[in-house]
ROMARVO-496896 format. One line per field, with one value per residue: residue number from 0; residue in three letters; x, y, z of N, C-alpha, C in turn. Coordinates in steps of 0.1 Angstrom, whole numbers. Example, Ala and Ser with C-alpha at 12.3 -4.5 7.8 and 13.67 -1.06 7.14 Angstrom:
BEGIN
nr [0|1]
rest [ALA|SER]
n_X [132|128]
n_Y [-57|-22]
n_Z [78|71]
ca_X [123|137]
ca_Y [-45|-11]
ca_Z [78|71]
c_X [132|129]
c_Y [-33|0]
c_Z [78|79]
END
This chain:
BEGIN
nr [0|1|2|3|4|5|6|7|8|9|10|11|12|13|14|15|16|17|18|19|20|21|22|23|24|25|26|27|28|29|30|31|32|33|34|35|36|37|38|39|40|41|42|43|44|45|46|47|48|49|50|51|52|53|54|55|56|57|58|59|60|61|62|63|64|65|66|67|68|69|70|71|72|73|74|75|76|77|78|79|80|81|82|83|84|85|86|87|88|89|90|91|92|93|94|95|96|97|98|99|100|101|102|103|104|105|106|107|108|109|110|111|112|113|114|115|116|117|118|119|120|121|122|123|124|125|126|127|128|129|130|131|132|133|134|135|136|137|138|139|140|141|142|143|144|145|146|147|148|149|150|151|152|153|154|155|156|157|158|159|160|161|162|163|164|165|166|167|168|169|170|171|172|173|174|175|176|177|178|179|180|181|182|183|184|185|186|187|188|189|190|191|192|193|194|195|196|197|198|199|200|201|202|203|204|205|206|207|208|209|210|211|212|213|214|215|216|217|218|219|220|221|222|223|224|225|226|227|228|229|230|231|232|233|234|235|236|237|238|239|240|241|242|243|244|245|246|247|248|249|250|251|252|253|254|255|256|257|258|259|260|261|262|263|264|265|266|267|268|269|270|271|272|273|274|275|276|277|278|279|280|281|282|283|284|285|286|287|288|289|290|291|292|293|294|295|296|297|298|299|300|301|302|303|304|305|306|307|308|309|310|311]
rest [UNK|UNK|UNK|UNK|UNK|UNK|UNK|UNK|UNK|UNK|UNK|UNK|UNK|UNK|UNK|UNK|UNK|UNK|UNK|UNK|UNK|UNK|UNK|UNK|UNK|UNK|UNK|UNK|UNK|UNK|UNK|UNK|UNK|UNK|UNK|UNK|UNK|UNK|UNK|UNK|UNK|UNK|UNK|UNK|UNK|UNK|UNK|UNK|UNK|UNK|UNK|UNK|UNK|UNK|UNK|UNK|UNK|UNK|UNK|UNK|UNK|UNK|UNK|UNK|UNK|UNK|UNK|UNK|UNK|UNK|UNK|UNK|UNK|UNK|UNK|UNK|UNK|UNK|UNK|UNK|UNK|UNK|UNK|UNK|UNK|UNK|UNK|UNK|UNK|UNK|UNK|UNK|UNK|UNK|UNK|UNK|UNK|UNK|UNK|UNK|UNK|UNK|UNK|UNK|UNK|UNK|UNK|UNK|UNK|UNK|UNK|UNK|UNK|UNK|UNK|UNK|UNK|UNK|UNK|UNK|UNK|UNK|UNK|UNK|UNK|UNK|UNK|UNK|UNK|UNK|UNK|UNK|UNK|UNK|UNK|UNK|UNK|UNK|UNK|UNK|UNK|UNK|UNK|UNK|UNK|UNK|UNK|UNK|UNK|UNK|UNK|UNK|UNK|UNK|UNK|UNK|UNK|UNK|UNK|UNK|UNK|UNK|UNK|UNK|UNK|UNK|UNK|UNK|UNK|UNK|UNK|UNK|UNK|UNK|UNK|UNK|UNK|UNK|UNK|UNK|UNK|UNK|UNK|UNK|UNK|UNK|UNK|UNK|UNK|UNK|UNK|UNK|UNK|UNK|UNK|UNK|UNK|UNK|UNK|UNK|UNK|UNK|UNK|UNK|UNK|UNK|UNK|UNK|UNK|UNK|UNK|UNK|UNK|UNK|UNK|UNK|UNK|UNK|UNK|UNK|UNK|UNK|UNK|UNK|UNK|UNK|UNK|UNK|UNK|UNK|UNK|UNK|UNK|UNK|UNK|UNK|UNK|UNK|UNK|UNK|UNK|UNK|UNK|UNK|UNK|UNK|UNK|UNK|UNK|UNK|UNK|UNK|UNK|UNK|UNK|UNK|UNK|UNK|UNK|UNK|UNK|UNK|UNK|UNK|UNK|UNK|UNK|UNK|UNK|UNK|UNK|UNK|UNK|UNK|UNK|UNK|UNK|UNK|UNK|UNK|UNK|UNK|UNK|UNK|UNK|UNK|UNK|UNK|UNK|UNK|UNK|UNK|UNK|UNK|UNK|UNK|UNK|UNK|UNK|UNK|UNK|UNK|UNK|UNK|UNK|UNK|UNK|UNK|UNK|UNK|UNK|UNK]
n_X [200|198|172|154|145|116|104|69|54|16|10|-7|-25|-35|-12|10|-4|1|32|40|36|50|73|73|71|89|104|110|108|77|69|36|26|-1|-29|-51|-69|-66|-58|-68|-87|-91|-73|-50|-60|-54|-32|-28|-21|3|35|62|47|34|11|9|-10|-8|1|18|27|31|59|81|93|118|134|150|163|153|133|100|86|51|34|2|-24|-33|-53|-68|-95|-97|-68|-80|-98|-86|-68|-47|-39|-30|-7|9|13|27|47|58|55|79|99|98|102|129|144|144|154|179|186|186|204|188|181|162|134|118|82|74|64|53|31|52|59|36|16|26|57|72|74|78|83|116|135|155|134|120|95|62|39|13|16|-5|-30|-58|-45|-27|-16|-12|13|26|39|48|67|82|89|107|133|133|144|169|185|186|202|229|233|232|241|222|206|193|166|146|119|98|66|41|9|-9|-24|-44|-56|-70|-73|-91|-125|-140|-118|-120|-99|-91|-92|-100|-126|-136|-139|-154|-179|-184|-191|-212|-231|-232|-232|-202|-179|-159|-137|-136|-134|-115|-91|-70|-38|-30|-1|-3|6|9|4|24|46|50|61|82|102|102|120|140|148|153|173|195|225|245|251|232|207|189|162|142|121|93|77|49|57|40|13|-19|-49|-72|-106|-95|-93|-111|-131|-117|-118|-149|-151|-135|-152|-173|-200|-231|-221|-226|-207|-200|-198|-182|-170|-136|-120|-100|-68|-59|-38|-29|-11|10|39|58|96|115|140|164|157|158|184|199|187|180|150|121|86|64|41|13|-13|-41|-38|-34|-58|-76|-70|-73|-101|-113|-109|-127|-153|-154|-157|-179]
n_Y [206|175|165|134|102|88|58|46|27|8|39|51|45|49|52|54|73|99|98|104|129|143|131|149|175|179|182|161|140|117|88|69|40|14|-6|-4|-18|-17|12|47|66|91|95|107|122|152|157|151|167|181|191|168|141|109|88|53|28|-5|-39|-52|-80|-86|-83|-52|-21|7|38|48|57|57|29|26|4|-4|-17|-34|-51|-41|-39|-66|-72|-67|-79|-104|-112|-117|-141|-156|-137|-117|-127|-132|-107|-93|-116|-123|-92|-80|-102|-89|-62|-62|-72|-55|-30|-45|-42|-16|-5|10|21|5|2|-15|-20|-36|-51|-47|-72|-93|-101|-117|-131|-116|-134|-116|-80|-50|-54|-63|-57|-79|-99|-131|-138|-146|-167|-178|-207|-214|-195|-169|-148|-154|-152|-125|-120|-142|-132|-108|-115|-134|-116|-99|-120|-125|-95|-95|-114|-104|-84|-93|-116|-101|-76|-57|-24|-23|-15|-20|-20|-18|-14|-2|-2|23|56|81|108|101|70|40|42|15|0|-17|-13|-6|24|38|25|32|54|62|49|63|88|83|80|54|23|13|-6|-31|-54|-85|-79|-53|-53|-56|-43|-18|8|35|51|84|91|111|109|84|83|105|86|69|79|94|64|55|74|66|55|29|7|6|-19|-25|-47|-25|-13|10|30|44|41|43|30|24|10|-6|-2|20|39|37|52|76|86|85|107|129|134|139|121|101|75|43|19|-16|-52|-74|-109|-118|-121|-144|-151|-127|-101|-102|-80|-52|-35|-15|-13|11|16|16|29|51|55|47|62|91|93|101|97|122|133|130|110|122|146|137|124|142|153|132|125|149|149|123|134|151|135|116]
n_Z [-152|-166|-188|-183|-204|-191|-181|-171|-159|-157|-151|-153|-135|-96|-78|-99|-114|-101|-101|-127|-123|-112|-120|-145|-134|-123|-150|-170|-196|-199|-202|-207|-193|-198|-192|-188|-169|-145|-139|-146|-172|-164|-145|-154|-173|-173|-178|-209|-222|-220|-231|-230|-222|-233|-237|-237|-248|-238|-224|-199|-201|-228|-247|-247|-264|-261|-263|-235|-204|-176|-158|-139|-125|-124|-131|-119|-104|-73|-52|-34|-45|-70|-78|-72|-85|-114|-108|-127|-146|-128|-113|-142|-147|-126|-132|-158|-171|-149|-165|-189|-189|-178|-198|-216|-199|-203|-223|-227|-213|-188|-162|-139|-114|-93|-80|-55|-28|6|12|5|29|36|65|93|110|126|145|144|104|90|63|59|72|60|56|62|44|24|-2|-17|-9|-10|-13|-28|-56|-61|-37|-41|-67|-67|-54|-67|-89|-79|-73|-98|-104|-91|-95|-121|-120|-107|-129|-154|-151|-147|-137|-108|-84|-59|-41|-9|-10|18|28|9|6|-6|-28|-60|-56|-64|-64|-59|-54|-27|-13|24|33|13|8|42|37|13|20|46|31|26|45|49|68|83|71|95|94|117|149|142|153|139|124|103|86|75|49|31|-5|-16|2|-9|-32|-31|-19|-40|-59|-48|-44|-65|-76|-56|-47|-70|-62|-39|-37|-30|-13|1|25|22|38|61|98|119|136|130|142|123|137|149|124|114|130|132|102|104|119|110|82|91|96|96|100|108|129|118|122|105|94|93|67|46|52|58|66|105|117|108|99|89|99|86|89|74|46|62|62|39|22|33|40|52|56|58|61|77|96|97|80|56|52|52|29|9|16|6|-26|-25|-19|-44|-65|-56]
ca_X [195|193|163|155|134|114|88|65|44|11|11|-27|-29|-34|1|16|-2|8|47|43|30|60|85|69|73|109|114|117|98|75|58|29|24|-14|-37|-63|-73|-74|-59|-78|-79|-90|-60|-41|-63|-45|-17|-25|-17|17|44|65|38|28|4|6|-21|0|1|30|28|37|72|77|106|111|144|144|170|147|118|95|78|42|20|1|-35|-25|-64|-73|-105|-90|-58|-84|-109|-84|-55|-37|-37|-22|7|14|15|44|58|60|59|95|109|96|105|140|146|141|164|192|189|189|208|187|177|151|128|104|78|75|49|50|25|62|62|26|15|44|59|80|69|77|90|126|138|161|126|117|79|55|31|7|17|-21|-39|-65|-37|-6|-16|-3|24|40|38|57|87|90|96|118|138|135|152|183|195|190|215|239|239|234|243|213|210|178|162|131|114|86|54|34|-7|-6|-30|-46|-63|-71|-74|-103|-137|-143|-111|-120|-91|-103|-91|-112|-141|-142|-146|-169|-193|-189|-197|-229|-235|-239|-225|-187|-178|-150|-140|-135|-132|-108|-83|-56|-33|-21|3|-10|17|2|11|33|60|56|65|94|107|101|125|157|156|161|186|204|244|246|255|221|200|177|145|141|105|90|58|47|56|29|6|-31|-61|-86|-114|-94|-91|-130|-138|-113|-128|-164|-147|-133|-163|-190|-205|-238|-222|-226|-196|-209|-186|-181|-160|-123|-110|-90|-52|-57|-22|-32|-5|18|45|78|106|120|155|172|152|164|203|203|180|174|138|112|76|66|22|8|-27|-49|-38|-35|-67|-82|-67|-80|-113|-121|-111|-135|-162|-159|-159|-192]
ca_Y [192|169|156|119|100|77|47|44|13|10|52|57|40|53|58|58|89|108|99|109|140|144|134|165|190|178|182|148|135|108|77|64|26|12|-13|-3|-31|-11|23|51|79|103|99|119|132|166|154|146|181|180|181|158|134|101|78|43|15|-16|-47|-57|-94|-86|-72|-36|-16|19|43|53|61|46|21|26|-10|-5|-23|-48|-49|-38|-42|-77|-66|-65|-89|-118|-112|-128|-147|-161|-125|-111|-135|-133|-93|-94|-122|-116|-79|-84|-102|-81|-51|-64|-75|-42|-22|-45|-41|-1|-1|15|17|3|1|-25|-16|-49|-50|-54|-86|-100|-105|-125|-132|-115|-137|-104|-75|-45|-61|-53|-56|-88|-112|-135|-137|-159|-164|-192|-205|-216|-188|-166|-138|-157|-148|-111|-121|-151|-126|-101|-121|-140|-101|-96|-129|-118|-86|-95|-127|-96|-78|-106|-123|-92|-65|-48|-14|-24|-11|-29|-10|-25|-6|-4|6|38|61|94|110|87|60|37|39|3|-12|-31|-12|2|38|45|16|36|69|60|47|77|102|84|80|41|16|13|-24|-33|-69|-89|-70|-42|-47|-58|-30|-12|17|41|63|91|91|123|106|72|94|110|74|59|91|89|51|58|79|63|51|15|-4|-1|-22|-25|-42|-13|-9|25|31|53|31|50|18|22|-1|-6|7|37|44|40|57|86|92|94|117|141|134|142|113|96|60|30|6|-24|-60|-86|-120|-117|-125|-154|-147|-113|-100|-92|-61|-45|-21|-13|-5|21|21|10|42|65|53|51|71|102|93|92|100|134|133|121|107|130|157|132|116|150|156|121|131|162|142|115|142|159|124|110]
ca_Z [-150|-177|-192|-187|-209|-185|-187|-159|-159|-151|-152|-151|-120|-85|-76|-112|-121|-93|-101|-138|-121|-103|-128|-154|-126|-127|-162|-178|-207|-193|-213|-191|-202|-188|-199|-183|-166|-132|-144|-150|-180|-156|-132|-161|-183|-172|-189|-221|-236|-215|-247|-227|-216|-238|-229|-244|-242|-237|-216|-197|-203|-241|-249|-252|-268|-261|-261|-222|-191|-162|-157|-130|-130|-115|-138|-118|-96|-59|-42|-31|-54|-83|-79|-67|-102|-123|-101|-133|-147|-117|-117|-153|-151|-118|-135|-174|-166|-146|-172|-204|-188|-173|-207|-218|-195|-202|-238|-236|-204|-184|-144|-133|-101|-94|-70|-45|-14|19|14|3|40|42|80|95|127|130|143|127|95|84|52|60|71|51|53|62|29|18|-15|-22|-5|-19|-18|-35|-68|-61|-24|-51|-80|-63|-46|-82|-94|-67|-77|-115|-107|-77|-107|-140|-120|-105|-141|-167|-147|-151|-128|-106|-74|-55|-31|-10|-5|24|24|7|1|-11|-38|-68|-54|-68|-52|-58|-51|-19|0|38|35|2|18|52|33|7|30|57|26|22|59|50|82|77|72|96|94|122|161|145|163|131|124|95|88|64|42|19|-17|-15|7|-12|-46|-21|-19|-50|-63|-36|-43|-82|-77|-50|-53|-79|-49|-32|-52|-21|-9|11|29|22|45|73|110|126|135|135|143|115|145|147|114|109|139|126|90|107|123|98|74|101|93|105|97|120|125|120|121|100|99|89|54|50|48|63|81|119|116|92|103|83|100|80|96|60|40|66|63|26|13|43|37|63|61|64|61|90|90|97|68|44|56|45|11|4|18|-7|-39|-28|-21|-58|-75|-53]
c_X [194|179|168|143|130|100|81|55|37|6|-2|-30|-28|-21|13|13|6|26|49|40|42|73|83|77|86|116|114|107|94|66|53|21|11|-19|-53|-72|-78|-69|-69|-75|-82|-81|-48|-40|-59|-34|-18|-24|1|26|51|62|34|23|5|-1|-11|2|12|35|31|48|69|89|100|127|140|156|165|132|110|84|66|33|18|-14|-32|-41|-70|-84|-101|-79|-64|-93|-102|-64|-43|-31|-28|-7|12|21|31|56|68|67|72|103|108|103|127|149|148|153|179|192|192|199|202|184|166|143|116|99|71|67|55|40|35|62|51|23|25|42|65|75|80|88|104|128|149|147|119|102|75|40|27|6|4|-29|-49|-58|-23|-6|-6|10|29|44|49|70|90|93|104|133|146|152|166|188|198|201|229|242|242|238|235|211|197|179|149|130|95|78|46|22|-5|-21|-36|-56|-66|-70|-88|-112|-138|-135|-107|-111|-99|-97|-102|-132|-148|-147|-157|-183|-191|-192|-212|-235|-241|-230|-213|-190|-161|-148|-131|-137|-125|-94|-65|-52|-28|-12|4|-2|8|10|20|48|64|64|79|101|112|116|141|156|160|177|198|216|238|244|243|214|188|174|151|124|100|76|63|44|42|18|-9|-39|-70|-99|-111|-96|-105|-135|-130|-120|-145|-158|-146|-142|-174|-201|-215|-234|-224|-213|-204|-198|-186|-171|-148|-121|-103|-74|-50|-49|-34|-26|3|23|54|86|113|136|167|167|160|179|207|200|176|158|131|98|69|52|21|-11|-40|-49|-40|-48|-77|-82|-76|-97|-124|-120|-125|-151|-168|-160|-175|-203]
c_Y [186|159|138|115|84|68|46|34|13|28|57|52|52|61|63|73|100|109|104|125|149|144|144|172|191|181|172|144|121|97|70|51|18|3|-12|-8|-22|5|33|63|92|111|107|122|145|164|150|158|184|173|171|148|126|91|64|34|0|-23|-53|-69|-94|-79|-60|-30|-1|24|47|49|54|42|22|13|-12|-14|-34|-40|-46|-41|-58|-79|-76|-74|-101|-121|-119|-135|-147|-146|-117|-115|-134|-115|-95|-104|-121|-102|-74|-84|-94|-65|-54|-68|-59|-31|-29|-44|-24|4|10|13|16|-3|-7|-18|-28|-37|-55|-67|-97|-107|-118|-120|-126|-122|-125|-93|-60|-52|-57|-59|-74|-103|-116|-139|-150|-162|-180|-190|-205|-203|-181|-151|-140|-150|-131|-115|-128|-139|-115|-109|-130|-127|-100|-107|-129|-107|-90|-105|-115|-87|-86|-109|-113|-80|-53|-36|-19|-16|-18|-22|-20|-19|-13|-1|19|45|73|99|100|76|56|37|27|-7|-20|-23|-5|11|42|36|29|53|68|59|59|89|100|81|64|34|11|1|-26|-52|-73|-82|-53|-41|-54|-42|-30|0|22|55|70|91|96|116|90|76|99|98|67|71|90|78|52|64|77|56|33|3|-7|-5|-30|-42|-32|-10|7|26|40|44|36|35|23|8|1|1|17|44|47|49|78|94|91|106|134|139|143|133|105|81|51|18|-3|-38|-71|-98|-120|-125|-133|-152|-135|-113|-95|-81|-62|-33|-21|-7|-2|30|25|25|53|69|54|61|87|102|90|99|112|138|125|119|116|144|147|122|131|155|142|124|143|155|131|126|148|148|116|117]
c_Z [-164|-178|-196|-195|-198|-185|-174|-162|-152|-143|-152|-139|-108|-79|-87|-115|-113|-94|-110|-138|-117|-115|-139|-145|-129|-140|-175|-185|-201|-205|-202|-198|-197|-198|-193|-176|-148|-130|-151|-151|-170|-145|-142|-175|-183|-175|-200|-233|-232|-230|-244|-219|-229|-228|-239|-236|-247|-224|-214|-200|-219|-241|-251|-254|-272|-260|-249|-214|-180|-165|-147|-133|-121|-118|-125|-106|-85|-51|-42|-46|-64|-87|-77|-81|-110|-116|-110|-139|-145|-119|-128|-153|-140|-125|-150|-178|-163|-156|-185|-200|-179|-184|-215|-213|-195|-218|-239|-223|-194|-167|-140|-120|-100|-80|-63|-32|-6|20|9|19|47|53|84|108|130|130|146|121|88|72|50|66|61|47|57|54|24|5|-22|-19|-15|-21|-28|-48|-66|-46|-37|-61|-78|-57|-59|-87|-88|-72|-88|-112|-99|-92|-117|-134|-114|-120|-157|-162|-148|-135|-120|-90|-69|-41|-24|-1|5|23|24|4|-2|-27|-51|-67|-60|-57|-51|-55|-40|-8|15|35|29|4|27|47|22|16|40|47|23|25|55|62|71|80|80|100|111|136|152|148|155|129|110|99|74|58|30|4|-20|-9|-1|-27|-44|-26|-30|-60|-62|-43|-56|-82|-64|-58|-59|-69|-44|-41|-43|-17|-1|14|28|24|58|88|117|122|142|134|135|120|144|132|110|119|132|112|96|111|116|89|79|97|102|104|108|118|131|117|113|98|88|74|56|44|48|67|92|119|106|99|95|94|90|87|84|51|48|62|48|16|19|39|51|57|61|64|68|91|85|86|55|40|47|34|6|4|3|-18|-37|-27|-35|-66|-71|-60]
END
């Protein structure tokens, strides 16, 4: 195999580290680019004696020049939390971000993968979402800052390879989650388990009865992998999430479950510009990429589990 030299953006983060974890195993000299903003040194402080492991502190909204083969383009806030604390922020990182880094791979020729959301989709009228709807998304809302931020990345990348021929891939993540994830960042997986480890009343907003579909980090790593090294031609979106559609109740009522938790669900009134559901069809992954899925909640519900236990 040949060693690649590759940039991963946003590399201290939640899902970053786990990929720079992944590209080591493989081999390849990794440079893990973070600003710290919602990255964190502990997600790969076991990497920083790895001889082909750097860490650079650098913000994507500034240029960055680096010799490198592929980009993994993560940098940017992904929890409401954290994406709603500074809106303009947010927008500048997907947007700036894009082009600093698209700028970048056409100057050294390399391939690069942006990592685009399923909140591309907004409200969905369509249910499950394929990769060809075009969303239904309020430009004003209290979520545009990250929904616009991402489909102007998206926008970015489809023109740098139409007009520069630049090699891209765009991939659009569903709710992921698993180990390192932040305690504080607002999402419900690491919410319903926080609070059932410290038997306080789970907070579920409104009845419950919106859905997600909850992919573990392992197969979104799987994904993010295949679509890199898929044929030139595909240059994607392609949704990569687990269809398996739970109910917010379930999912609270599940982690009491596997916790053993004395919590109380207790209800509170809906968020504004919440989706009611969220499913990917994952028809397009399976055909291009043989990808599907392969952690199913309840194992991945329990890996997640122990990390939050030794960090509480």
């Amino acid at each position: 195999m040949t060693r690649k030299k590759i940039l991963v953006t946003g590399g201290a983060g939640f899902v970053g580290s786990h990929l720079c974890d992944r590209l080591l195993k493989e081999g390849h000299e990794v440079f893990c680019l973070d600003n710290f903003f919602t990255g964190q040194k502990q997600n790969i402080v076991h990497l920083l004696d790895h001889p082909y492991f750097e860490l650079i502190r650098h913000d994507v909204t500034a240029p960055f020049f680096i010799e490198t083969d592929e980009i993994y383009n993560l940098a940017c806030p992904a929890s409401p939390v954290h994406y709603q604390y500074n809106a303009i922020k947010t927008m500048k990182t997907s947007v700036m971000g894009a082009i600093n880094m698209l700028g970048l791979a056409k100057r050294v020729k390399a391939r690069i993968l942006q990592a685009s959301t399923s909140e591309v989709y907004g409200d969905p009228l369509v249910h499950p979402q394929t990769e060809d709807y075009w969303g239904h998304v309020n430009p004003i809302g209290e979520r545009s800052c990250y929904d616009e931020g991402k489909r102007s990345a998206e926008t970015l990348f489809v023109n740098y390879h139409k007009q520069n021929n630049v090699q891209v891939k765009i991939i659009r993540i569903f709710n992921t989650y698993g180990p390192r994830m932040h305690p504080n960042d607002g999402r419900v997986v690491s919410n319903f388990i926080v609070q059932a480890l410290k038997n306080e009343d789970i907070t579920v907003y409104g009845e419950g009865k919106q859905t997600r579909s909850f992919q573990y980090v392992d197969d979104l790593v799987e994904g993010m992998i295949r679509m890199m090294a898929s044929p030139e031609r595909f240059t994607g979106p392609v949704n990569i999430g687990n269809p398996n559609e739970f109910t917010i109740l379930e999912l609270a009522q599940k982690v009491i479950e596997l916790t053993g938790s004395t919590s109380k669900i207790i209800n509170q009134p809906l968020p504004s510009d919440d989706p009611m559901q969220r499913q990917p069809d994952i028809s397009l992954a399976k055909k291009e990429l043989d990808w599907a899925p392969t952690i199913q909640l309840e194992e991945g519900l329990m890996k997640t589990i122990d990390f939050f236990r030794k960090i509480i």
